[in-house]
Every structure is written in structure tokens, then in C-alpha cells.
VEXZASE-359478 format. One line per field, with one value per residue (C-alpha): residue number from 1; x, y, z. Coordinates in Angstrom, 1 decimal. Last residue first. Layout:
nr = [NUM  ...] .
east = [X  ...] .
north = [Y  ...] .
up = [Z  ...] .
# end
This chain:
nr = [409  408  407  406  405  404  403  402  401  400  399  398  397  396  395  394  393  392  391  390  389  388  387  386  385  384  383  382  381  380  379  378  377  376  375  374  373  372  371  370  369  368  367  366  365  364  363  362  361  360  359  358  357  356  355  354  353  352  351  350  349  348  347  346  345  344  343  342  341  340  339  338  337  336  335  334  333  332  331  330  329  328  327  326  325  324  323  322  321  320  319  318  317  316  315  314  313  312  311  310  309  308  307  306  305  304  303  302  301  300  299  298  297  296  295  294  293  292  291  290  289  288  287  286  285  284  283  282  281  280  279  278  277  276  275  274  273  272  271  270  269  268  267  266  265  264  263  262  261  260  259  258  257  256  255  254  253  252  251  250  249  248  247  246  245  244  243  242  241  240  239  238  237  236  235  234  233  232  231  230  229  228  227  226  225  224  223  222  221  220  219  218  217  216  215  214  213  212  211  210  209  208  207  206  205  204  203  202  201  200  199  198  197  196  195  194  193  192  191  190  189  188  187  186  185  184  183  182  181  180  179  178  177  176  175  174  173  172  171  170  169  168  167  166  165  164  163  162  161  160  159  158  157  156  155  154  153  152  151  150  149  148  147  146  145  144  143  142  141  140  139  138  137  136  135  134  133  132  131  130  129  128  127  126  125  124  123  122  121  120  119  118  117  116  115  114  113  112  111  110  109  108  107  106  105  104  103  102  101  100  99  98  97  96  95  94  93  92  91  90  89  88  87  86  85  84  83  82  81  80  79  78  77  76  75  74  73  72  71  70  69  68  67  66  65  64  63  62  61  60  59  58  57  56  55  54  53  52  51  50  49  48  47  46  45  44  43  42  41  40  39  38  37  36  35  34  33  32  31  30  29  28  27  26  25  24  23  22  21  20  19  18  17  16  15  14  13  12  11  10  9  8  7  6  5  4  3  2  1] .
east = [-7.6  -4.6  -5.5  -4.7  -1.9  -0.6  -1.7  0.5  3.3  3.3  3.2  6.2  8.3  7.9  8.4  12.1  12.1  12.0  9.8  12.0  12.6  15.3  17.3  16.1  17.4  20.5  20.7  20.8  23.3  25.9  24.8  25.1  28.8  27.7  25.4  21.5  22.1  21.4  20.9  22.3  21.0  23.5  23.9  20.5  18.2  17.6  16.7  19.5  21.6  20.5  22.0  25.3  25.4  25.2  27.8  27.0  28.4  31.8  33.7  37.2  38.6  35.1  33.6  29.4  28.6  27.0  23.1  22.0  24.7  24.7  23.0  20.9  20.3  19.8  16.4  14.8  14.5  16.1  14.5  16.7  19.0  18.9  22.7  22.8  23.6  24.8  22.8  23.4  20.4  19.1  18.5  16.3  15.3  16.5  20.4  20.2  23.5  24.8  28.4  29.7  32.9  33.7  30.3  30.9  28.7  25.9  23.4  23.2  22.5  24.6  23.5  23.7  24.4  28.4  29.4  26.5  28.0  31.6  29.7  28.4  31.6  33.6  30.9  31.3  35.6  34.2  31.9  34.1  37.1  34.6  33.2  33.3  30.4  31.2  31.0  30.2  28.5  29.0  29.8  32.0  31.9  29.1  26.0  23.9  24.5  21.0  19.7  17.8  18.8  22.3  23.1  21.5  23.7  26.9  29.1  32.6  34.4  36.7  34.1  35.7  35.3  33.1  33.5  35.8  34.2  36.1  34.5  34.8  37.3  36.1  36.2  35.4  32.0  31.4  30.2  27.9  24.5  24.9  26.7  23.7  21.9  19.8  17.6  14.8  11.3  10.2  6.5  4.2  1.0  -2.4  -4.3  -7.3  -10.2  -11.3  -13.9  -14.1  -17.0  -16.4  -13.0  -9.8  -8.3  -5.1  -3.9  0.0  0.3  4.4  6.8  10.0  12.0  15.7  17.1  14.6  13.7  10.1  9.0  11.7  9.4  6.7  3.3  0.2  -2.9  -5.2  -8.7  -10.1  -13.3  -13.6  -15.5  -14.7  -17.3  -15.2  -11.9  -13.3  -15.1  -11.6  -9.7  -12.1  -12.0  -7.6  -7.8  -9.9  -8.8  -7.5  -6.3  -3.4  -4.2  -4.9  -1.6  0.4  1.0  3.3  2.3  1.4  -1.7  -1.9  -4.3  -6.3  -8.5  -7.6  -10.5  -7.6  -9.3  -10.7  -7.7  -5.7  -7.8  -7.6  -4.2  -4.9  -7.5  -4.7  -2.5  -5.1  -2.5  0.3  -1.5  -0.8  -3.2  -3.6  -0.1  0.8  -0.6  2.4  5.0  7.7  5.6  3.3  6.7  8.2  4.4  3.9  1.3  2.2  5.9  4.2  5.0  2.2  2.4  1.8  1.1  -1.8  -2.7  -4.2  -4.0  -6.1  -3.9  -5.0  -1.6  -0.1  2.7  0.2  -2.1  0.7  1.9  -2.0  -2.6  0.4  -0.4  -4.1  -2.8  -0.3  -3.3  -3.5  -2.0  0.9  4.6  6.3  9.0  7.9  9.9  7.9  9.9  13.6  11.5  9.9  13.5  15.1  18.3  22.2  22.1  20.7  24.2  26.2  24.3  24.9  28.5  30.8  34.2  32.2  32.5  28.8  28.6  30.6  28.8  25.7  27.3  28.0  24.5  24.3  22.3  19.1  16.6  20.1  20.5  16.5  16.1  19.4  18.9  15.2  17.5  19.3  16.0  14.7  17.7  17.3  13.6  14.9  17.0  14.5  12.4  8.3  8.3  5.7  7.0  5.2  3.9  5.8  5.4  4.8  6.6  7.3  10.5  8.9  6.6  9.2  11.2  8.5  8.0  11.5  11.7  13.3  10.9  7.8  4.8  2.7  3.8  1.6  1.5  1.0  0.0] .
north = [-8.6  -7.1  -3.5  -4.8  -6.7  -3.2  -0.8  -3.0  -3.1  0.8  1.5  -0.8  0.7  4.5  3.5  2.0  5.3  7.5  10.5  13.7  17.0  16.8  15.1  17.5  20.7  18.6  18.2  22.0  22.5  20.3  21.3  24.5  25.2  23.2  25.2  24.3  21.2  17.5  14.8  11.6  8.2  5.7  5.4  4.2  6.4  5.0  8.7  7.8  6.7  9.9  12.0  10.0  11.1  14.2  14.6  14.3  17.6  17.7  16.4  14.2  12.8  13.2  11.4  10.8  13.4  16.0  16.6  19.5  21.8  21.0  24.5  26.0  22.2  20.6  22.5  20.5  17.5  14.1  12.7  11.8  8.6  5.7  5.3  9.1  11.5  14.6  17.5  21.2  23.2  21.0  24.5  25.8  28.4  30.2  30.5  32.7  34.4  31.1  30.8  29.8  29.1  32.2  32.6  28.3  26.0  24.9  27.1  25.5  22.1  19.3  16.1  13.1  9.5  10.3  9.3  12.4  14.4  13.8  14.0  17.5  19.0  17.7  19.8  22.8  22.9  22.5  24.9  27.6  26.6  27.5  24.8  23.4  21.0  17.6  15.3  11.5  12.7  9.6  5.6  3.4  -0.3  -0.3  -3.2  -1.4  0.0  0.8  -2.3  -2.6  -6.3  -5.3  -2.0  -3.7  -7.1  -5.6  -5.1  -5.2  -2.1  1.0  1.7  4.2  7.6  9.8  13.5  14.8  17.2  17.2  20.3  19.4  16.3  12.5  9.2  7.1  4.9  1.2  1.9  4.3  3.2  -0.1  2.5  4.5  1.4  -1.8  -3.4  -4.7  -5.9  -5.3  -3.9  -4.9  -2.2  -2.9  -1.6  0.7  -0.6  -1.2  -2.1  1.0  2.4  5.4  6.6  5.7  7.2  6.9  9.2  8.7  10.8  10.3  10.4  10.1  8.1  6.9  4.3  3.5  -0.7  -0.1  0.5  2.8  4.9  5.8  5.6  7.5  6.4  7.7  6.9  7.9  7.8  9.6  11.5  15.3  15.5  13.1  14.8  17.6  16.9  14.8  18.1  20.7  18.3  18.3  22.3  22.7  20.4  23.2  25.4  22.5  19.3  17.0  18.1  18.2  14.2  15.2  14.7  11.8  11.7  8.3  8.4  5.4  4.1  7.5  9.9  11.9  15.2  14.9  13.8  16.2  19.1  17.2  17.8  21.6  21.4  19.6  22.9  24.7  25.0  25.7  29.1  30.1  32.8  31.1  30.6  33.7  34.5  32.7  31.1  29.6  28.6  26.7  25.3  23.6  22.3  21.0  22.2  25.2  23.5  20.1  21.2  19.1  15.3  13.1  10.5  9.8  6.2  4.2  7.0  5.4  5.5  6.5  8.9  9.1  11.5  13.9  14.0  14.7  17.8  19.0  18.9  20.5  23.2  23.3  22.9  26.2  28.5  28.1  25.9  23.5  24.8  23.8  21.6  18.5  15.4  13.1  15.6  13.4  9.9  11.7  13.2  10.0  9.3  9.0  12.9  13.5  11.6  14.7  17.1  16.2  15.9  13.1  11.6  13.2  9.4  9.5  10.6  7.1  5.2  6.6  5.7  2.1  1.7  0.9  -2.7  -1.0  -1.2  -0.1  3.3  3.8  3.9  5.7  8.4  9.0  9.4  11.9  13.8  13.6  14.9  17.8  18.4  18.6  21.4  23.3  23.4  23.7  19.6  17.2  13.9  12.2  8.3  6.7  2.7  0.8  -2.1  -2.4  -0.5  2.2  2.6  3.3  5.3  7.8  8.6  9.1  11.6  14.5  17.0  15.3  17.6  15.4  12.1  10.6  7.0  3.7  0.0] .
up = [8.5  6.3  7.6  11.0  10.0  7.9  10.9  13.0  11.1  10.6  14.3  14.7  11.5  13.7  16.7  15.3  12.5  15.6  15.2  14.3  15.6  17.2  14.4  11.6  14.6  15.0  11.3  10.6  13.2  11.5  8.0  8.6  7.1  4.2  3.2  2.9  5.1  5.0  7.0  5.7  7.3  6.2  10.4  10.4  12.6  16.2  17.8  20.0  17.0  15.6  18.4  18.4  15.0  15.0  17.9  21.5  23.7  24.6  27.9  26.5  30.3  32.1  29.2  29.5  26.3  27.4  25.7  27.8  27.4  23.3  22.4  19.5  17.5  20.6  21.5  18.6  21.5  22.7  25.5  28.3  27.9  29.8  30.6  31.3  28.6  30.7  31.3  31.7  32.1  34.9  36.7  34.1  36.1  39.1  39.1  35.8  35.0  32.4  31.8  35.7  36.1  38.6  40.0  41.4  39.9  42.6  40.8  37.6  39.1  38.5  38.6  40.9  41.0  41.7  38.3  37.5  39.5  37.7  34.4  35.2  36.7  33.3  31.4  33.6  32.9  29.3  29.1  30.9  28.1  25.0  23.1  18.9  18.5  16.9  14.1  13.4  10.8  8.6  9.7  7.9  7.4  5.7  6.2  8.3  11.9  13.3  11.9  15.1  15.6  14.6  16.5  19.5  19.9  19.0  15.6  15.7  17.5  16.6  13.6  10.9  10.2  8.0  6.9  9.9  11.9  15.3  16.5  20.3  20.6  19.5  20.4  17.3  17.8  18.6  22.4  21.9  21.3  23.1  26.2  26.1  27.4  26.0  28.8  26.6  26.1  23.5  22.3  19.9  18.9  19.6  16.5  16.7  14.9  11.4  9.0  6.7  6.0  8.6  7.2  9.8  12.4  14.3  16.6  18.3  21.5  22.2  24.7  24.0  27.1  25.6  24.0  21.2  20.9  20.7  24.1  24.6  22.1  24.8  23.6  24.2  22.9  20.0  18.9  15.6  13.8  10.2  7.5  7.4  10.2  12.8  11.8  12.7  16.3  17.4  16.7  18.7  21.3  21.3  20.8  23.9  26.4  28.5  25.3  25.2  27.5  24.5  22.4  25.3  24.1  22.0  18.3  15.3  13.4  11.4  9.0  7.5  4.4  2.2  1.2  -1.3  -0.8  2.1  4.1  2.5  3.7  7.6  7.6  6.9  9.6  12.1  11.9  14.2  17.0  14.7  13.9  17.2  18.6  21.9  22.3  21.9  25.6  27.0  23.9  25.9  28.4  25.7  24.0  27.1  27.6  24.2  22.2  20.6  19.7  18.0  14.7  12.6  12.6  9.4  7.8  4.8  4.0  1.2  -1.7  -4.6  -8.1  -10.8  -11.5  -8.1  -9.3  -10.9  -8.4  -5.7  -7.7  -8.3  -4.9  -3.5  -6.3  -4.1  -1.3  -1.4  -1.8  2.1  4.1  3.8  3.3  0.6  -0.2  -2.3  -2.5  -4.7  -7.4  -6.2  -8.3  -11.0  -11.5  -12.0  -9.8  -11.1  -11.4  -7.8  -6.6  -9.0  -7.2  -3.8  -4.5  -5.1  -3.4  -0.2  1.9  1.8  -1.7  -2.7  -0.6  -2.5  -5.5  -4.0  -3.4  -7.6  -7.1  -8.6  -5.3  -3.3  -5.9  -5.9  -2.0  -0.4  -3.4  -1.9  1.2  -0.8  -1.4  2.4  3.3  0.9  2.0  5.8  4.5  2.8  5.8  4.8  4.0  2.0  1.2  -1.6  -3.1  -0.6  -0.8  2.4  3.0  6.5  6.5  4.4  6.6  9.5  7.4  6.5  9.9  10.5  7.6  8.2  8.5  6.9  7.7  5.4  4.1  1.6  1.6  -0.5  0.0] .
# end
């Protein structure tokens, strides 16, 4: 069966159906960034289905560029990619762009999940008495557009789980009465992606509806049990100094139990973006404080950091602000990509923050998983804000499975 991704950042979602054998018939992406990755994953796809990966290889180690790897790949296949924003007048050319690469085909599922900022609860203090007037809170009406106009069986509707206490319940009943009119049940339930194999504790609201003549019901979705650490995640990588940023560097250890059952580390014997923030002397004497707390089964609070060392003037709030990567690791967010302080890497001899691809490994992307930048100076920041942002291909490749036996029955 076939999908339309909407709101695709970087593309874990898409991952995950892909995985389980669902065919993408468009990406849909506001950041022109994300819409580059999702382009050279695109790459990833037609090069291995045609026996020519080595290209890719090839761009992964930079002996090509970006637009020499587009070259090998037919346009129809890089246009499923489409980056502009959805609202507005822009549906309708969004429309006319999907039409044209579905040809007859019937759209069997739409994916999806809007910014989640207005309705998370870091984001609603963030944003005060904005929040109320946030256009991303009313982002699921634009979702629903697509839904009417391609009628497909399901939707999966994925967000934080803020989502059904934002506007006191408001938004999140306003949102169940829509989808409802436009054609469709749903249910939702909250989900945790350690559940599914992903080393740290995301929580996540994932909705699923699907139209009214449709026999279905919400799936139940397998989950692992596991003790997997940091240190699974971690373990095989170069050690590295702040702004290392060497193009791609090899494994110091054979494969281990995690990296191969999740396919994490896939069948090169490289790995890319294994690169690293540059840091100031104060951050790093702080950093080496944080990891010898946290040795000591405690962490460092802004405040207890003596005036002398300390880098950040508020004592008050945000006391966790510098946070090392504990064996279960916290939740990885879009705040990365502005600062590393709360991501340290567990090293009280090398302190930095986790590189790029530590932070996808987290997030369980494959380490052949290239995220892109506009320039190539903002690529590393550009793919910690992709990385931050996205849903976890391992949830991701669960939820899909489920929908797929349940669609099956």
C-alpha cells in the first residue's frame, strides 16, 4: 500500500513505513533542508533497489557531490519530495503535484504530525498569551484538507501528548469533532518509544483514524522488552574532541547485539557525521563538573557551579540546564540544535556535547541516514534541529506493522 507524508521534517516517519513495506507516493516539507535529506534518502532507495549503493557510498564518503548523486536518480522519483509549506493556496499546487505522481492511483494512507511546539508544555511557556493565537495550534485542519481530498482508508496523526491538554482540552475536542465531520473515527494512545527498541523516554500521542466504511479498529502495537543502554548506542563509535568534523570515520568495535537487531549500523563499514560541537574553556571545565556528578548518581544544578565558572547568570530556572547522557538517555529534543549543554557526552577525560550522529543513534536512525544542510557550514546544526525533531524510525516501523496486520484482517 501507498502513503503521503505530510509535515515530513526529516523523515523518520516515513522510514518506519517504508520498512514495513509501504510505498511513498510524496514527502511534504516547509524546511528546505529537511527536503534535501529527504531527497538523498530518496537516493538511499532507488540506488540499493538497482544494485548501484556504491554511488551513495561514494557521496557519503564526499568523493561526489549532492548534485552529481541526484544525477544518477530519476527526477519523478527526487519531485515526490515537495518543499512547501501547507495551508493556504499552497494545497491546491500540493494537490495538483501529488495527483500527478499518483496517476489512478487510490491514496491508502496519509502521515503526518504538525510542529508540535504550541502544544507542548516547554513550548506553551515559551510562547504565554501567543499561544492562543498560534497558527500551529489549528494545523490539524490543513491535515484534515488532504484527508478529504484523497478519502484514504487510514491516518496516522502523530504529536506530543500536550496536544490533548493545550487550550484546556480545547484544541484536542475541537480536533476529534473535525476529523469526525470530514468522515472519520479515531482513537489515539500514548506511547513511549523505549518500548520499541529506542534508547531513551519520548513520549508520544500517536492518533489513528480511519473513514467510517471501513472495518477497522485501533491496532495494539508490539512492544520489546529490553535493557539496552547509552553504552549499546555508543560503544562502537570514534572518540572524538569538540569540532572534530571529519567527513566519516571508521568503527573501533565489531558489531553488537542492539546496533544489529535494530539495523542501526547497516552493512558499511563506515559511519558519517560522526562530528562535533566546537566549546569555550568555561563549558568545558562545567561539562567535566556535570559528568563527575553524575558518576556520583547526581547532577549538577546550575546554581551549585561556582560565580567564577559559571556561563549562564540565571540560578533560578532551568536549573538542569546542563545535562549529561545518562545510561537511559533523556529525550532528545529540537532544542539541541541551539545549544549541546544538555546533551554532554558521558567522558570526564574528552567532555563535549554528543555529535550528530550520536544524536541519531539515540533517535535510532541508520547510520547511512544523511541529514542535509542548505550550506555546508550549517549542515551540522541543521541536522541537529532534523534530528530533534523527528519520530523514531524503530516507533515508527512498529506502528506501521500494526496498521498493515490490521488492515490485512
Amino acid at each position: 500500500m501507498n502513503f503521503i507524508d505530510l509535515f515530513a521534517g526529516a523523515g523518520g516517519l516515513s522510514e518506519g513505513f517504508k520498512k514495513a513495506g509501504f510505498i511513498p507516493v510524496a514527502h511534504v516539507e516547509i524546511d528546505q533542508a529537511a527536503c534535501f535529506t529527504l531527497k538523498t534518502r530518496v537516493a538511499y532507495y532507488y540506488l540499493k533497489r538497482t544494485r548501484k549503493k556504491h554511488i551513495y557510498n561514494s557521496y557519503l564518503k564526499g568523493e561526489i557531490s549532492r548534485e552529481e548523486l541526484y544525477s544518477y536518480i530519476p527526477e519523478k522519483e527526487l519531485t515526490a519530495v515537495i518543499n512547501t509549506s501547507i495551508g493556504g493556496k499552497n494545497n491546491k499546487t500540493i494537490f495538483k503535484k501529488i495527483d500527478k505522481l499518483k496517476g489512478r492511483k487510490q491514496i491508502d494512507l496519509i502521515v503526518g504530525g504538525p510542529p508540535c511546539q504550541a502544544y507542548s508544555y516547554i513550548g506553551r511557556a515559551a510562547l504565554k498569551n501567543k499561544a492562543k493565537k498560534d497558527e500551529r495550534n489549528f494545523l490539524y485542519k490543513e491535515y484534515g484538507k488532504f484527508l478529504t481530498h484523497y478519502q484514504p482508508k487510514v491516518f496516522v496523526f502523530e504529536n506530543v501528548p500536550g496536544i490533548k491538554t493545550a487550550g484546556n482540552g480545547r484544541h484536542f475536542k475541537n480536533l476529534k469533532a473535525y476529523f469526525k465531520r470530514i468522515g472519520y473515527y479515531l482513537e489515539e494512545s500514548s506511547v513511549n518509544a523505549f518500548d520499541f527498541g529506542v534508547v531513551q523516554n519520548r513520549e508520544r500521542l500517536i492518533i489513528i483514524g480511519w473513514r467510517k466504511d471501513i472495518e477497522f479498529s485501533y491496532p495494539k502495537f508490539r512492544k520489546l522488552k529490553h535493557s539496552w543502554t547509552r553504552d549499546d548506542i555508543f560503544s562502537d563509535l570514534l572518540p572524538l574532541k569538540p569540532g572534530q568534523n571529519d567527513r566519516y570515520s571508521t568503527y573501533i568495535k565489531p558489531i553488537n547485539e542492539y546496533l544489529t537487531k535494530t539495523g542501526i549500523r547497516n552493512c558499511v563499514d563506515f559511519v558519517s557525521q560522526h562530528i562535533t560541537r566546537p566549546h569555550n574553556k568555561k563549558d568545558l571545565t562545567i561539562y567535566k563538573m556535570a559528568v563527575k556528578k553524575l558518576e556520583e548518581g547526581k547532577l549538577l544544578k546550575n546554581n551549585e557551579i561556582p560565580q567564577k565558572k559559571r556561563t549562564q547568570k540565571n540560578t533560578t530556572d532551568f536549573l538542569d540546564r546542563f545535562k549529561v547522557v545518562g545510561k537511559k538517555p533523556h529525550a532528545i529534543i529540537a532544542h539541541l540544535s541551539k545549544d549541546g549543554h544538555h546533551f554532554i557526552y558521558p567522558s570526564s577525560t574528552n567532555p563535549r556535547s554528543i555529535s550528530v550522529r550520536e544524536a541519531a543513534r539515540i533517535q535510532s536512525f541508520p547510520d547511512d541516514y544523511y541529514f542535509e544542510g542548505i550550506k555546508t557550514e550549517h549542515v551540522r546544526t541543521s541536522a541537529f534541529k532534523q534530528i530533534g525533531n523527528a519520530v523514531p524510525p524503530l516507533m515508527a516501523v512498529e506502528i506501521a506493522k500494526a496498521i498493515s496486520k490490521k488492515l490485512d484482517e
